[in-house]
LUMLOZA-259193 format. One record per residue (C-alpha): residue number from 1; residue in one letter; y, x, z. Coordinates in pm, whole numbers, plus 32768, in hexadecimal, padded with zeros to 4 digits. Layout:
BEGIN
REC  num  residuo     Y     X     Z
REC  NUM        A     Y     X     Z
...
This chain:
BEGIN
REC  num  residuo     Y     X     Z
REC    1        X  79B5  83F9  8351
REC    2        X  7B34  8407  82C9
REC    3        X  7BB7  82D8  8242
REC    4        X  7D26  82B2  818C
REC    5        X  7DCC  81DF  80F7
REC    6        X  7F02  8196  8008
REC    7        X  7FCC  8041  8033
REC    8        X  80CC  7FCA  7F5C
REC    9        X  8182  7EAC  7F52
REC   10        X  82B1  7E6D  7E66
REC   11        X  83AF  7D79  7E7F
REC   12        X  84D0  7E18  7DA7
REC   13        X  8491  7DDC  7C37
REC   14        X  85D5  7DC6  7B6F
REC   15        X  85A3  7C9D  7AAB
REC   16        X  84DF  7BD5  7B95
REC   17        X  850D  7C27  7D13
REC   18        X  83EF  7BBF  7DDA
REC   19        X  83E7  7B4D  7F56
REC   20        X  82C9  7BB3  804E
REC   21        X  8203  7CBB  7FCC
REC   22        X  82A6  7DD2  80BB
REC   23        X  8252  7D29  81A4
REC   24        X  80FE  7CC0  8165
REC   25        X  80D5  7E43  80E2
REC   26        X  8125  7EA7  826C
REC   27        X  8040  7DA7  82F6
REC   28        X  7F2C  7E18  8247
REC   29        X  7F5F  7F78  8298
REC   30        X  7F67  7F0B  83FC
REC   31        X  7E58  7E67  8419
REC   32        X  7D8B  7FA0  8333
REC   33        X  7E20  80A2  8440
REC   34        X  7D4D  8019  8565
REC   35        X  7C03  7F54  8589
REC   36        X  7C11  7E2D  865E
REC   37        X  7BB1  7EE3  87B0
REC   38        X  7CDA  7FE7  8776
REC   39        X  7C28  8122  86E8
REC   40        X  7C99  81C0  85AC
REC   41        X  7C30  8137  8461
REC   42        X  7D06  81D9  8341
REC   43        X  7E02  82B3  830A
REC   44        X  7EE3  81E9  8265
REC   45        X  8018  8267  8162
REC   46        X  8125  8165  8128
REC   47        X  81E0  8165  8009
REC   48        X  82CE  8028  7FDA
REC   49        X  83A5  7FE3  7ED1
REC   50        X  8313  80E9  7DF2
REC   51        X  8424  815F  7CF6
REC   52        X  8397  8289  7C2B
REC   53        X  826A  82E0  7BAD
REC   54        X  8270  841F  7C44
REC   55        X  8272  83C2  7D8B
REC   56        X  8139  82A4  7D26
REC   57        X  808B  83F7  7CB4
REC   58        X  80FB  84A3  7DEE
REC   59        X  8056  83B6  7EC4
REC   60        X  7F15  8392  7DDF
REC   61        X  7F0C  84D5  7E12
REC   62        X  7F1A  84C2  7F79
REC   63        X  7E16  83D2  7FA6
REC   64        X  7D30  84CA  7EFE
REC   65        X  7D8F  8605  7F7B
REC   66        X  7C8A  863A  8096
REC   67        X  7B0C  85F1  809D
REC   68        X  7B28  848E  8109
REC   69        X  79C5  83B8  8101
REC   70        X  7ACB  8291  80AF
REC   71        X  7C05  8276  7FEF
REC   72        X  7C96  8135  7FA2
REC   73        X  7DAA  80C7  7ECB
REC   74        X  7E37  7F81  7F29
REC   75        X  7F70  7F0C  7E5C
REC   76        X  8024  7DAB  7E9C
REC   77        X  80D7  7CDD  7DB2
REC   78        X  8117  7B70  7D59
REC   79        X  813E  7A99  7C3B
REC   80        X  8255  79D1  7C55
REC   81        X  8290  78AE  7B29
REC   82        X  83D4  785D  7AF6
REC   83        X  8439  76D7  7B11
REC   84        X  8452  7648  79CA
């Protein structure tokens, strides 16, 4: 049974930098590469700081490229208010 995944995490927007979601992004790929006795879970494609769209569709791609029983997309962002 193939399992893969796609984690992003984005931290550098423009206008409105955030702080953490990177980071979180890699945690959660670490802890989706390996189940808790060490054996492989998912393949799992990185992809932080996403840029372009074509390399969003690149990695879409990717994640459904091969005859995996489970793909999953997994994207991390936060909302941030800004102090009035």
């Amino acid at each position: 049974m193939g399992k893969m995944a796609l984690v992003l995490g984005i931290d550098e927007y423009p206008d409105n930098p955030l702080c953490g979601c990177v980071n979180d992004a890699k945690e959660v790929a670490s802890l989706l590469e390996r189940n808790a006795d060490g054996t492989k879970n998912f393949d799992v494609l990185q992809l932080p700081n996403l840029k372009s769209r074509k390399k969003l569709e690149t990695g879409i791609s990717s994640l459904f490229a091969n005859d995996d029983d489970i793909a999953l997309f997994y994207f991390l962002d936060m909302v941030q208010e800004k102090a009035k």
